[in-house]
N, C-alpha and C positions, 0 to 999 in steps of 0.2 A: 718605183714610185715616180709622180708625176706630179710638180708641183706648181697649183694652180696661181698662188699669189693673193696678198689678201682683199679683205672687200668690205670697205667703208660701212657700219651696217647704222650710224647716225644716234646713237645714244648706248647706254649698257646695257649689253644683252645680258637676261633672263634668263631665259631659255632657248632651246633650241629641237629641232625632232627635222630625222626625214619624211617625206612624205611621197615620195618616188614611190612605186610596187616594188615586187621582190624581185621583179625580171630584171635581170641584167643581160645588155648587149657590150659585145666588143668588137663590132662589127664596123665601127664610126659611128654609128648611130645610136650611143649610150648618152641616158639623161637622166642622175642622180638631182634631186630637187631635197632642198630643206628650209623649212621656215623659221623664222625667228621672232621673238619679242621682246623689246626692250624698253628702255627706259623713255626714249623719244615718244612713248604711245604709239607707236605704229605696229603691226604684224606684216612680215615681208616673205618672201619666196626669194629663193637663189640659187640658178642653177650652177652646179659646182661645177662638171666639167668647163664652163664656159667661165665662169667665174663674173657670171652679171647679175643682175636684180631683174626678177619677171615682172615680180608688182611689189607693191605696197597699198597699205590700207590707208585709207583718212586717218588725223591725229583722231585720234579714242577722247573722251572725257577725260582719264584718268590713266594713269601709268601701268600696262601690259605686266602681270608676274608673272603667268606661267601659261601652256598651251599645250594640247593632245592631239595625237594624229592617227589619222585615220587614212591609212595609207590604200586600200581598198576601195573604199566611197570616197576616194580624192577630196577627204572634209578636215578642218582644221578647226580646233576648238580653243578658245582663248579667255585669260580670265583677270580683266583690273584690282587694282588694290582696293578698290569700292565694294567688289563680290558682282559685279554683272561680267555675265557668260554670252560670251558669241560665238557661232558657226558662221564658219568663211569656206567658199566654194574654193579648192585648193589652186581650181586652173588660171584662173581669173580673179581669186582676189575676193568674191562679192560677197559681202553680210547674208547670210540666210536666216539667220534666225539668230534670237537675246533672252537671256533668264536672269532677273535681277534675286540675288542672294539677299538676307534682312543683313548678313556683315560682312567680314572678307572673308576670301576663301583661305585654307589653311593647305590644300590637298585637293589636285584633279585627278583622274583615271578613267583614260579610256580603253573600254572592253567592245573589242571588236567579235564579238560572236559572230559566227555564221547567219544565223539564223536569226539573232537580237540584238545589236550592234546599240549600246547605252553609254550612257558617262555616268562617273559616280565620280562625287562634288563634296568638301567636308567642309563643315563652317567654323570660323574661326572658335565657333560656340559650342564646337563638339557634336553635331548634327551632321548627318548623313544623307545628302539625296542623290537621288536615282531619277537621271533624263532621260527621255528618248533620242534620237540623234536620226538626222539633222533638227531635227522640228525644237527639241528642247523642251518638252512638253512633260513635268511633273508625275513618275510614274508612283514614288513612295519616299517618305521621310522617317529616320529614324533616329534619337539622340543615341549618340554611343557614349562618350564622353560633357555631361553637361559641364557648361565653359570651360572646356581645355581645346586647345587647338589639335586636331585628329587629323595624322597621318593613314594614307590610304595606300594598298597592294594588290593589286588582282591577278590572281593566277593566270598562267600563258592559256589557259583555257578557255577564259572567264567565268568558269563555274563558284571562283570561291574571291571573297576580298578579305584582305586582312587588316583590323583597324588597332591603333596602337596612340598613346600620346604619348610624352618625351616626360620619365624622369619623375613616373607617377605609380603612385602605391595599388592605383587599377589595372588590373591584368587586361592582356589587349584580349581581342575579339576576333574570332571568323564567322562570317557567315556568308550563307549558301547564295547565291543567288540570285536563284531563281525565283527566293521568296523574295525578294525583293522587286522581280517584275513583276509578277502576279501578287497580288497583294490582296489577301482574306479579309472581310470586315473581321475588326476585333482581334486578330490574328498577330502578335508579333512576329516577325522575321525571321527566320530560323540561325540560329546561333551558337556558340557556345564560347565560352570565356577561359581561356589559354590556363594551366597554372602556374604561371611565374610572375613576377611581379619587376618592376624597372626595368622593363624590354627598349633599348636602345637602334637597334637595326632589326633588318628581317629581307629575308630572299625567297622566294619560289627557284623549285630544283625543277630545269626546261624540259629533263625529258619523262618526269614523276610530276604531273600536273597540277596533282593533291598533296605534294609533299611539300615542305614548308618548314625551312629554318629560323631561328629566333635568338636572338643575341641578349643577355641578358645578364641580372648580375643572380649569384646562385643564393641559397636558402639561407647565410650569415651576413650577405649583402657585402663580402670580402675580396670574391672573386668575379669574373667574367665567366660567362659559359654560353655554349649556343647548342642547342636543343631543336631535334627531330624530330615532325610529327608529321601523321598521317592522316590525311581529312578521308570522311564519307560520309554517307546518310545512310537512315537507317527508317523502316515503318514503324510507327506505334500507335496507338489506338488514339493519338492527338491529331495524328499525321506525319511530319517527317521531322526526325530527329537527325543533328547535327552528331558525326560520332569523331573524337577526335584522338590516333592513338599515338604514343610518345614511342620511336623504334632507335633511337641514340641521343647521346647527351654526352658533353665534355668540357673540361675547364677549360680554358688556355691561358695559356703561360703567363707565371709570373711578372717575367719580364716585359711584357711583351706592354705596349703603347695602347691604351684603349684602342681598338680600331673604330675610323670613323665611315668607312666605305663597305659597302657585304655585297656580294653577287654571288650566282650559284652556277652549278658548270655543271651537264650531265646528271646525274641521279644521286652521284657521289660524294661530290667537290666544293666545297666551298671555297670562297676567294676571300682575301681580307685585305684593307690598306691601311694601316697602322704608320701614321709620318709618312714616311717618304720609305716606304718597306711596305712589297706587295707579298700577302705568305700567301700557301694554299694548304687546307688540311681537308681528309675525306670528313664526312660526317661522324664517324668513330672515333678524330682527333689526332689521326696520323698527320704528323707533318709531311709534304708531299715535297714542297720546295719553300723560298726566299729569295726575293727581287730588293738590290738596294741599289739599280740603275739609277735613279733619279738625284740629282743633289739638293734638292731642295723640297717637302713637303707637297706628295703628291694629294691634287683637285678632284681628280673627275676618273670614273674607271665606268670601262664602256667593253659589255662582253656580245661578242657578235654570236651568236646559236648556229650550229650548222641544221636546224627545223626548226619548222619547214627545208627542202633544200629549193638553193634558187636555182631555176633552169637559165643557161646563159649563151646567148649567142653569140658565137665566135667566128671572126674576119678567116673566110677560107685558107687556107693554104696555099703556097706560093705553085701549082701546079694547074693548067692550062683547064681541064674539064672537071676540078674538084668542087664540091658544091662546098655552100657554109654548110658547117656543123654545130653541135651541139656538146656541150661540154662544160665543165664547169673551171671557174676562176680561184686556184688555189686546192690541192688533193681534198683538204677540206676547209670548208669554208669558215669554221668556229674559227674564232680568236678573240684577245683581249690585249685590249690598248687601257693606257694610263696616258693623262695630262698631269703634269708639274707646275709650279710657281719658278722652276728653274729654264723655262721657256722649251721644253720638249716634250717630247709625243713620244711613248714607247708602246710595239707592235709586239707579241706574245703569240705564234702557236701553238699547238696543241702537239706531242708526241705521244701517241699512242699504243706504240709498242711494250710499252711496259703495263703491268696489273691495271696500274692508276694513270689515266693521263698527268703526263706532267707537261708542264709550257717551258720553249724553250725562246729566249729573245731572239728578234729576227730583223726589225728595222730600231732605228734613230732618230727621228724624224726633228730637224728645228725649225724656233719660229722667229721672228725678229730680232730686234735689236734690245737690249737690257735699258739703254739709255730712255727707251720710247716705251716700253712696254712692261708690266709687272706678272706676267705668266698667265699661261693657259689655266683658264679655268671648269671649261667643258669639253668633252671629245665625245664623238659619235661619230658611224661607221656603218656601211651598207655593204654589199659586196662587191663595188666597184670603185668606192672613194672611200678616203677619211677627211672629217673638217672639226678642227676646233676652235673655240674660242679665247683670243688672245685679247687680256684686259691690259690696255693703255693706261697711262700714268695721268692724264688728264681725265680722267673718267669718263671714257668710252671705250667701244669692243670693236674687236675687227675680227671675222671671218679669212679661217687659213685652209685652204680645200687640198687633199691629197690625191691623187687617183691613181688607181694599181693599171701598170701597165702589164698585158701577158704575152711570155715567152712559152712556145707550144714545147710540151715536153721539158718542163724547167719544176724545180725543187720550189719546198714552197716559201723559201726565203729569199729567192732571188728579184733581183729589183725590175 
């Protein structure tokens, strides 16, 4: 690893996303880019290898929460505590277009489809809508949740979202779609309403597109459990019905720390962060392993997919007529990093030799000083860098940029 150093980013970061493609070069001419939003009202660009600022936006009306990226259409989507939405051109910074919300927003998601690339927008009021992107232009509204603040999920597909509030006796929701681009007079949306009830987290499995974990408390409201299902559609004489079907279910442990963090690994895997304790069980409730690296209450858990794979260019070989090649950066590409409050970054791959993948820890990564700083709060990760967010003691955020250096022919934990 290669460490870039940090980078002043002028109020508290929010949030953060890349917005580089998936190609990666390692030829000298690699350029991981991510944006950010903070509390200064600004939306910024920063490229990591370099460790500069490309642009910055004008101060906003009103304080930056959250923003989606659209790493494709090089577009960036951003949303004030007021509820107005803006498109920024990602190379240059510039406003394309604004959609004012009636409150604040609770929940962005962007679905980069192929062929319909939207944003789906949830209001503080439990309402649901559907943009087009860049334009931002109204395609369907629909209350999921009246006045509860609605968290939002869209499958790595974009065929399915999942909507959910916190800590509510309403079972969350999926729905399809594609009813929601296309929108039937008189028609509701095509849906269906989960059976459990106090659903607290939720993941998409990356490589079961329609698969769909759910974290929840079980039928005595005693225990925790996370629950399997399997989304489709189906024709009926109305048109298309939502079919949804439950293929595993499991408690977990007693002991075990509410978990506050959920990602999904493969078809299989789920991830959990309970304190400062990363477990992983399959969907059927095996326990696979347990991470207590960290000393302090881990932040932010950031799983990198090895799919799509990224194609990567690679600096030739030290020999006289060798051309560049093509190869990729690490045997494979998946992994899973955790950020800490105890100011570290830990790197996780994947060992696949056995039934189940399990991860095995591979870097250490720190961040400054305890005197200046109160831990990382965010981490995220492309296939050529990692950058997290370290929260200052005077209440601002600094940018910490990592970048993987490659040895040809090297294991995939070497630095």
């Amino acid at each position: 690893m290669r460490f870039q150093g940090p980078k002043n980013c002028g109020g508290d970061i929010d949030e953060l996303a890349y917005i580089s493609t998936n190609e990666c070069r390692f030829d000298g001419q690699e350029k991981s880019v991510v944006c950010t939003v903070s509390s200064d009202s600004t939306v910024r660009a920063w490229d990591v290898q370099e460790g500069t600022e490309i642009w910055s936006s004008p101060l906003q009306p009103a304080a930056l929460v959250n923003l989606a990226a659209y790493p494709r259409l090089q577009l960036v989507v951003t949303v004030d505590k007021q509820g107005l939405i803006k498109t920024w051109k990602a190379e240059n910074g510039r406003e394309w277009a604004s959609f004012s919300l009636p409150t604040s927003s609770s929940a962005l998601q962007a679905c980069d489809h192929p062929e319909t690339p939207f944003l789906l927008v949830a209001s503080a009021e439990g309402v649901m809508y559907t943009l087009t992107v860049p334009q931002l232009q109204l395609l369907s509204w629909t209350s999921v949740f009246p006045s509860s603040p609605t968290s939002l999920l869209c499958s790595p597909d974009g065929q399915w979202v999942f909507a959910s509030t916190q800590d509510s006796d309403l079972g969350p929701k999926v729905f399809y779609t594609q009813s929601l681009l296309c929108v039937l007079e008189d028609e509701p949306p095509v849906s269906s309403t989960l059976p459990v009830l106090l659903t607290s987290r939720a993941c998409w499995a990356p490589d079961k597109t329609a698969r769909l974990m759910v974290m929840h408390r079980n039928s005595d409201n005693m225990r925790l459990a996370i629950t399997t299902y399997e989304l489709g559609t189906k024709q009926s004489q109305k048109g298309v019905d939502a079919v949804v079907q439950q293929i595993a279910s499991f408690l977990l442990p007693d002991n075990m720390m509410p978990p506050h963090l959920m990602k999904g690994h493969g078809s299989q895997v789920v991830l959990l962060v309970s304190g400062l304790e990363l477990v992983l069980f399959t969907i059927q409730g095996l326990q696979l392993a347990a991470f207590q690296d960290h000393q302090k209450p881990i932040t932010s858990m950031w799983v990198v997919s090895a799919r799509p794979p990224c194609t990567c260019i690679v600096a030739p070989l030290p020999e006289p007529a060798a051309p560049p090649h093509w190869a990729s950066h690490f045997k494979d590409q998946s992994r899973v990093l955790t950020a800490s409050f105890d100011l570290s970054l830990r790197v996780y791959v994947w060992n696949k030799e056995n039934k189940f993948p399990v991860l095995k820890s591979c870097y250490h990564l720190l961040g400054g000083s305890h005197r200046w700083a109160s831990g990382f709060t965010h981490v995220e990760s492309d296939s050529m860098s990692i950058v997290g967010v370290e929260a200052r003691s005077i209440g601002t955020s600094i940018l910490r940029s990592y970048c993987f250096n490659v040895q040809h022919g090297s294991d995939d934990c070497v630095d």
